[in-house]
Each structure stands twice: as C-alpha cells, then as structure tokens.
N, C-alpha and C positions, 0 to 999 in steps of 0.2 A: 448527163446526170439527170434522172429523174427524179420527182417530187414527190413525197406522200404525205395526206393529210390526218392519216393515223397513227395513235398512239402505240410506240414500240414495250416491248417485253418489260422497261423501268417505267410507264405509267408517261413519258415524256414525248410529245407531240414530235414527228418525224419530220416536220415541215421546214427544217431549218437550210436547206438548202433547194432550190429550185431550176428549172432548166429554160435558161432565158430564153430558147427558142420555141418551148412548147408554148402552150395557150396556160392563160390560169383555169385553175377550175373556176365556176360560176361563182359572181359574189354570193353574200349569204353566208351561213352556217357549214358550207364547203372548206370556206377559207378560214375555218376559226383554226385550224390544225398548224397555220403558218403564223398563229401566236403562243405564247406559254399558259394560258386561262385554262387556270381549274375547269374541269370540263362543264361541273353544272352552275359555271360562274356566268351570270347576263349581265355584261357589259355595257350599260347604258351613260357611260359617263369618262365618256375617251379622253373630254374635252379640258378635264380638270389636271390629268398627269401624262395624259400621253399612254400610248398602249404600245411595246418596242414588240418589232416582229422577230421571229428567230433568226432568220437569213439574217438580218442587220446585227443580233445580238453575236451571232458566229464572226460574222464579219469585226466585231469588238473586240471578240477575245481574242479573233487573228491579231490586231493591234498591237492590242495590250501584250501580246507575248514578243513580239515584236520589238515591244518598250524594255520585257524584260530581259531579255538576249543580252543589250547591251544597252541599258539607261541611257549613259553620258552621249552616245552614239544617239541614241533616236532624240534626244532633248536638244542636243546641240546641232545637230544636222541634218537628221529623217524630218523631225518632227515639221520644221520650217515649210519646207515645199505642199505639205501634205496640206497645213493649214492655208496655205495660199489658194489650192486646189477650192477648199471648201469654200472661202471669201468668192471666188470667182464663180462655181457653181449656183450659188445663192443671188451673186448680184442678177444673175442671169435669168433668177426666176422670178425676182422685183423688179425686173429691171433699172438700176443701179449701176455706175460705176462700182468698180470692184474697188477701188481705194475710197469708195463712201460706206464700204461695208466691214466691219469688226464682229468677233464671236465673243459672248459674254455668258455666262453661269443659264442668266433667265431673262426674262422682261423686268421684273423688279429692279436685278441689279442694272437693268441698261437703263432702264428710266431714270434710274441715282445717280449714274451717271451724269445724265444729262442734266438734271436739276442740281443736285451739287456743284459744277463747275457753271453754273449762273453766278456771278458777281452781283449778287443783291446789295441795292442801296436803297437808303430811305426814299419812297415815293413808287418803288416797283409792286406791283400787284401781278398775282397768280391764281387762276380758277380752275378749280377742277366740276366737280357734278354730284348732284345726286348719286348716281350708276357708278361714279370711279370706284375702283378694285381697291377694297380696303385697304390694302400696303401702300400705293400711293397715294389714297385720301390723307393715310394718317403721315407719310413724310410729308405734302403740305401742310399739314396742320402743324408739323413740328419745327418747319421753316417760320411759320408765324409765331410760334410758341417762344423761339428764342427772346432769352432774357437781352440779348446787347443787340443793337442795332450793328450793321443793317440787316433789316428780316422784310420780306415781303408782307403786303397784308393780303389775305388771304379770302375770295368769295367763290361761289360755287353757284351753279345750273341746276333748276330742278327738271325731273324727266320723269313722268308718268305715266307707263304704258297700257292699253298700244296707246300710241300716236304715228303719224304720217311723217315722212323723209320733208316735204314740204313745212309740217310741223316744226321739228326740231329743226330745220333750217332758220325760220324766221324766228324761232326763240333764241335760237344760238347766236343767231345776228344783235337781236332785241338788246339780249345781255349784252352782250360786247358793251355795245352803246352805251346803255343805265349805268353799265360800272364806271366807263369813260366819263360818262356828267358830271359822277361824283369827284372827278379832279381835274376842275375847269382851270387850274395852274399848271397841269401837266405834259411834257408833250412824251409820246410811247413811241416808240420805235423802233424795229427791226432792220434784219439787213438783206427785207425787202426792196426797202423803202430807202436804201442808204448808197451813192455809189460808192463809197467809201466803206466797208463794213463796217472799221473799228470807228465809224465818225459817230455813229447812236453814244459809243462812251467818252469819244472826245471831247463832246459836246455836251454831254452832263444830261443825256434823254435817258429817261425811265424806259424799264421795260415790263411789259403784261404778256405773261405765257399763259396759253391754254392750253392746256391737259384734256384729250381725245381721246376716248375709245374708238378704235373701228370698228368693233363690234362686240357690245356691252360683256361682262361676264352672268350678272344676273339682272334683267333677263337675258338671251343671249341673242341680243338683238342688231342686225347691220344696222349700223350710222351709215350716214351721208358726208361721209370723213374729209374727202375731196371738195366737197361744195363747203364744205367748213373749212377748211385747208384755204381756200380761194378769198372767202371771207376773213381770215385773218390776215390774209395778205394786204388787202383792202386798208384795213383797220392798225396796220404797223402794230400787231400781236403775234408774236413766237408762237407753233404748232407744235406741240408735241406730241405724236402718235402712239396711244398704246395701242399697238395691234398685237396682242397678247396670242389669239384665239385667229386670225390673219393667214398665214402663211402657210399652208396645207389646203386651207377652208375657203379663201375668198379668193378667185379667177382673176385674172388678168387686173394683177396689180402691177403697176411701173408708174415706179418712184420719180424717176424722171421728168414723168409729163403729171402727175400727181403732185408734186415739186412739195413735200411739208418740211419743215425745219430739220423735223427729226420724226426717227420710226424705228420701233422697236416689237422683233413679232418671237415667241418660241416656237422655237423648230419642234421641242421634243414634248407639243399639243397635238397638232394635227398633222407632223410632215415624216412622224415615226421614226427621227432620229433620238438615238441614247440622252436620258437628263442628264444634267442640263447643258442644253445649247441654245442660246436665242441670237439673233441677230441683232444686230446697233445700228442702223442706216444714219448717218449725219452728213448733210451734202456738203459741197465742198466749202458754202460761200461762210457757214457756221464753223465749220472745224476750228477758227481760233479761241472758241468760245471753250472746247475740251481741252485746258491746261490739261489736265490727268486724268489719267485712265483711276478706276476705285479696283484695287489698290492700288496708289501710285508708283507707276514702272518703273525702273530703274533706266528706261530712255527718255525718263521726262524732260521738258526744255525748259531750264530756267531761264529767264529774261537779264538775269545777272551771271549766268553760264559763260566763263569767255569760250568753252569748248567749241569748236563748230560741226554743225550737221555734216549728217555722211551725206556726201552728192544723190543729189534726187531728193532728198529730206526737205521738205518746206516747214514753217512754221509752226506745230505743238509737237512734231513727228506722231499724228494719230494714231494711224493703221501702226506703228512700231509698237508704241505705248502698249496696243493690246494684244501685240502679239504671247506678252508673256508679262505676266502681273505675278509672277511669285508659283512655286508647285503646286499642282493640282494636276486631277485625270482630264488630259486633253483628249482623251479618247470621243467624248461626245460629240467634240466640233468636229473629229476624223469622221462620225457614222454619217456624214452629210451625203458622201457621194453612196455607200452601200442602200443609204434612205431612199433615195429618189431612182437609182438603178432598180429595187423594189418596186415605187410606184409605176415606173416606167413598165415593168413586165405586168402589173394588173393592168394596164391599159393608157396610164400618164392622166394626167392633173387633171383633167374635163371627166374621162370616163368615172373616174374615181367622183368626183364632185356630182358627177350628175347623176349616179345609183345613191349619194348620200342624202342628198337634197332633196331626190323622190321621195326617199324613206323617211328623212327626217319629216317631210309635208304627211304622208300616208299616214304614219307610224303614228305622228302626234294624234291626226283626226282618231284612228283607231284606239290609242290612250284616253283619248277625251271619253269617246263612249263606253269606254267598259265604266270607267267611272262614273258616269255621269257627270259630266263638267265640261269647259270648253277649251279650245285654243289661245291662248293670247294675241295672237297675231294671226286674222281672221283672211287678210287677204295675201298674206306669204311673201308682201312685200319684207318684212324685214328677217326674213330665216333664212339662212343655208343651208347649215348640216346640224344646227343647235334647233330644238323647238320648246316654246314653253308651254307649257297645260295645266290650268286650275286643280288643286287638288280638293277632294272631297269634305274642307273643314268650311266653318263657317267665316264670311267677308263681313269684315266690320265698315263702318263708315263712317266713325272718327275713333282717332289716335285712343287706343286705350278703352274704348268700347267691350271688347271680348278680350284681347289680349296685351299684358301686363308683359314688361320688360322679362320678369319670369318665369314668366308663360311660353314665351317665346321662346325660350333658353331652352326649356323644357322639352318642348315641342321638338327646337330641331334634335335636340340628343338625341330623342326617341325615335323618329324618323331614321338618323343616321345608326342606330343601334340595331333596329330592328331590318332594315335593309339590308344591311352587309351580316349580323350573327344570324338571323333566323332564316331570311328570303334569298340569300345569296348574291342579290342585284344591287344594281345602285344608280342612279341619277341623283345631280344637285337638286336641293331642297333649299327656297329660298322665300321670304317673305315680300311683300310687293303690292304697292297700292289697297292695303288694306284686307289680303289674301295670300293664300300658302300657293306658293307654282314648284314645280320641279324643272328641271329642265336635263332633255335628254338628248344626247350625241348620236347621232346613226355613223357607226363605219359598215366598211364594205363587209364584216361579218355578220349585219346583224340583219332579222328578219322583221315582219310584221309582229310575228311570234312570242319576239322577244318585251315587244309594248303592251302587247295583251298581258304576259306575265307578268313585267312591273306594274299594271293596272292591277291586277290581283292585290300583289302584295301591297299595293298604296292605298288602295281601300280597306285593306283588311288591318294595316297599318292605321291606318285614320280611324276606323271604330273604332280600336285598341283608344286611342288620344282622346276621345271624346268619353271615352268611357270612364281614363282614369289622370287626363289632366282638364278638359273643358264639363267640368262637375254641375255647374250652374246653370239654369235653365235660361241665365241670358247667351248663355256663350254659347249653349247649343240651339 
C-alpha cells in the first residue's frame, strides 16, 4: 500500500494510510498531508491539544466499528486485552513496570487523582509554583480553601524566567527548607523514608507534596524534575510529576531509575494519540495511598469489604480500579499502539525529537528577528520542541506599570482572536516576568517558513494592540 500526501477529489488529505516499508517523505511541509489541517492552517501550537494524524484517526474508526458490531462483546471481552496492550507499550517507553502504569481522560484528571486520594490532616502542607498549570494551581487552592478540616495549608515557588537548571535547583531545595522552619513541631514523611510505608500514618507524620512540572506549560521550559525528584527524597516530601508536555517530547525517560512518587504525562500532546489519553505512573511502594480510582470503580477495596480479592489482586486493586471507571470512549487509550507504530515509520522517538528541537532552536531565533525581539532561553539549555520568544509590546517593570488586570484580558482575546479569525495560525500567548511571550511547538510538519509567517502576523497583531488597547503614551 502506497502513501499520498495529496488532497483527493473531496478536498481531504490522502495520507491516512501509509506503507510501513517505504521511507517517509522528508519532514517539513511534505508531511502535513498525513494530518487533517486546513491547508492554509500553520500550526504552531501542537503542544496545547495534540494534533491526531490520519493513519491513527483510521486506525480509531477501525475501533470504534469494532465497538459497534457488537458493544457487550468488545466492552466485556475485546476491550480488556487491548487495553492491557497499551499499559504495557507505554510502560516500555517510561520505563515503568506495566502494573505502575493506568490510562486516565488527561493529566488534569490523573493529577486529582493523586491529590484527592491524599488523607490530609491538620499539619500537612502542599506546594505547588508560580508556573503550575492553572487547573492544578486552582485544586490546591481549593484543598486549602476547604471550610472543615482536615485541609492542607497550602505554599507555593516563585520561577522567573530564564533562569539556570542549577538555579531552580537550589531554589527548589531552599523552599523545601523555609517552609520546613516554619513547622519546627513537625515531622514530614514519606514512604521514602519509611520501611514500613503505612508507618508515615501510623505514627501520626504529616505529609508535604510537591507539585512538579517537567516541563512548564508557560513558558515551556524543561525542569530539572529528577534532581528535584532526589531532593524530595532527601527532605521526606512526596513528588508529584506533572509531565503534562513529557511523553512524545522529552528522551529517555525511565521512571525507574527517576524513581518520583507519582507521574502523570498526555499521550494525546506530543505522542499523537486520540484525546483524551494520559498516562498515571504511581509506583508500587505508593499504590496504597490510591483507595479510588475518580470515578470510583466498582472494584474498589473497602477496608470493611469482607469480599476477597481475586488472586494476584494486592492491596487498593490499582490497575483494576482503572481499568473501567463507568462508559466512556475507550478508544483513545486503544490509539496507543497505531500512535507510536506511526512514529515508529517517521523514524522512532530521537529522529522525530531531533528535527523538532533543531526547528524549535532555529525557528525561534528566526521568530525573534522578523519581530524584533529575543529568545527567552538564550542558551537552549531549557527547550525541546517548545520555544519561547518576546513579543513586540511593551515590558513593564513593576506590577501594574502598563498593564492593568484588564488590559491583560484584553490583550490576550485579541491576540487569540486575531490569530486563529484573520491570520490562520496559532501559538500560546502568555504573559511572563513583566512581558507578552508566545510560545511555539515545532512538529515534524513544520518549516522555518512557518515562524517567519507567525512573525508577520504577531507583529501586525501587536500594532493592531498598541494601537487600540495600549492608548497612553506610558504604555507605549
């Protein structure tokens, strides 16, 4: 079976099946044919939904028809082996035991996961960061918000970029510390530090979670996750991983020898499988920590249950819990293995990462100068495939200076308005240390070409804003 990267007689890209033996065409603007994008759509912003190729989308609706032949058939018996397939494919590529690995909706929902089935008592503290992803800023916030005890109290990292992997290291440590001072009655404990796991709550020890990105979403910057990871070990503080932006994007991960609490990354950002699927990695020594799967399974283990597990079943029954949490399209967690059989014919996870990472370093510098502006991360220690680049408005330097909480509001609409109605393209728009950055995705379809163009439209985009929302001769 041969491939083509052109549009047939209904306007719809031919590229949906491919011949695993031939070569790809070249990355670039070759390969945009084996997605579904509007043709004069540029792409700059893979990072935020994921971008589904056609071969993987065929491969779904094989699924899905599949599902619908005979429902009670694929739910109660296809469905099972299929998903175990995809638990096992994924641990393989974090390296993970495959019974530390569960498929969940998104990162959001695994992260609630994990933070919800914490038994917070009075004395437990929880931090997250400046940089955390709004939805989990705000469920911390809501953990401490609670009216009845017990609620965590709740502190947080500042992060102002650039800064150095060495930076954030001795800050991230620094904090740890400062918040520790402030509860010289305390003693924190994980089940690093415990040979006992359940001994941290037999014994009436508080616990302090830290909430990690691997690699920010704005800007979209690699952490030192693993050197932080080490440091909470240290420090008997729980790791929580978001690797949201992770698992497509960053090389040679294994969870294993990385060893964090917990790690949670979407597939269906950078690994081109169907939304939503993300992985749940919780290693084994924490599993009694996940009573329940969100929603809770109907194989949950009550501690009052006289039933007993089915042999082989230990302690919360984890991996069962999420095998099925109530209907929904499981087809996402199935696009696992047609995702990476894809990536596997562009060339497998280096080749792919290493045309992205050129382009994201190239692409940016080449953004920066059509606009006139620079890099944020000047010596490329913290970029992969995400870059961030100044946009063309004015940098304040203090809060409130040029722009006003409405200003800002303002700003981004119009940014995002004018981007996707008039210009076609898109990159994140985000504000940051007292300046507008965008930040752009390189996949293997995209070209120099396509930076220069977003440069256009972000300049011409930024007069528009200067023209009819920074009015004042302070602001401009």
């Amino acid at each position: 079976m041969s491939h083509s990267t052109l549009p047939n007689d209904t306007g719809v890209p031919s590229g949906h099946t491919y011949d695993k033996d031939a070569p790809p065409p070249p990355f670039g603007h070759s390969l945009k044919g084996f997605w579904a994008f509007d043709p004069e759509y540029v792409n700059l912003n893979h990072g935020s939904c994921g971008s589904l190729p056609l071969p993987v989308i065929l491969a779904c609706s094989e699924l899905g028809m599949l599902a619908e032949r005979n429902p009670d058939k694929f739910h109660r018996i296809t469905y099972m082996p299929l998903l175990e397939e995809s638990r096992k494919l994924v641990a393989e590529l974090v390296g993970a035991a495959t019974d530390e690995i569960v498929l969940v909706p998104n990162a959001t929902h695994g992260l609630n996961t994990v933070l919800r089935n914490f038994e917070w008592r009075e004395g437990d503290v929880v931090m997250g960061a400046s940089t955390t992803y709004d939805a989990i800023s705000r469920t911390l916030q809501y953990f401490a918000d609670r009216s009845e005890q017990p609620r965590p109290e709740l502190h947080s990292i500042e992060y102002t970029y650039p800064m150095t992997h060495a930076e954030i290291v001795d800050r991230f440590r620094s904090r740890l510390r400062e918040i520790k001072q402030q509860y010289p009655n305390t003693a924190f404990s994980n089940a690093y530090n415990e040979a006992d796991a359940n001994a941290a709550f037999k014994e009436g020890k508080n616990k302090f979670v830290a909430v990690i990105d691997s690699i920010t979403a704005s800007p979209g910057a690699l952490m030192p996750w693993q050197e932080m990871v080490k440091i909470c070990r240290e420090e008997g503080v729980y790791s929580v991983i978001d690797a949201a932006h992770s698992i497509g994007q960053e090389m040679n991960i294994n969870l294993g020898s990385a060893d964090p609490d917990f790690w949670v990354s979407d597939c269906h950002k950078w690994l081109y499988t169907k939304r939503g699927c993300a992985v749940l990695y919780v290693s084994k020594r924490n599993q009694y920590l996940i009573k329940s799967s969100i929603p809770t399974s109907n194989e949950y283990v009550s501690p009052r249950d006289p039933r007993p597990l089915p042999r082989g079943v230990e302690g919360t029954n984890f991996v069962v819990q999420h095998e099925w949490t109530g209907t929904m399209d499981f087809i996402p967690f199935l696009s696992i293995k047609a995702a990476l059989d894809f990536r596997k014919w562009l060339g497998g996870e280096s080749v792919i990462n290493e045309y992205c990472h050129k382009l994201a370093i190239d692409g940016g510098q080449r953004l920066a100068e059509v606009m006139g502006t620079k890099v944020m991360d000047e010596t490329g220690a913290l970029t992969l495939n995400m870059v961030d680049v100044l946009l063309p408005l004015p940098v304040q330097s203090r809060e409130g200076e040029v722009y006003s909480k409405d200003t800002l509001r303002a700003i981004n609409n119009q940014l995002m308005e004018k981007l996707l109605l008039k210009w076609n393209t898109y990159a994140v728009h985000y504000f940051h240390a007292g300046g507008w950055w965008c930040r752009c995705s390189a996949q293997v379809w995209n070209e120099i070409s396509d930076f220069e163009y977003l440069g256009r439209a972000l300049t011409a985009v930024c007069e528009e804003i200067k023209r009819s929302i920074l009015t004042s001769p302070e602001q401009i």
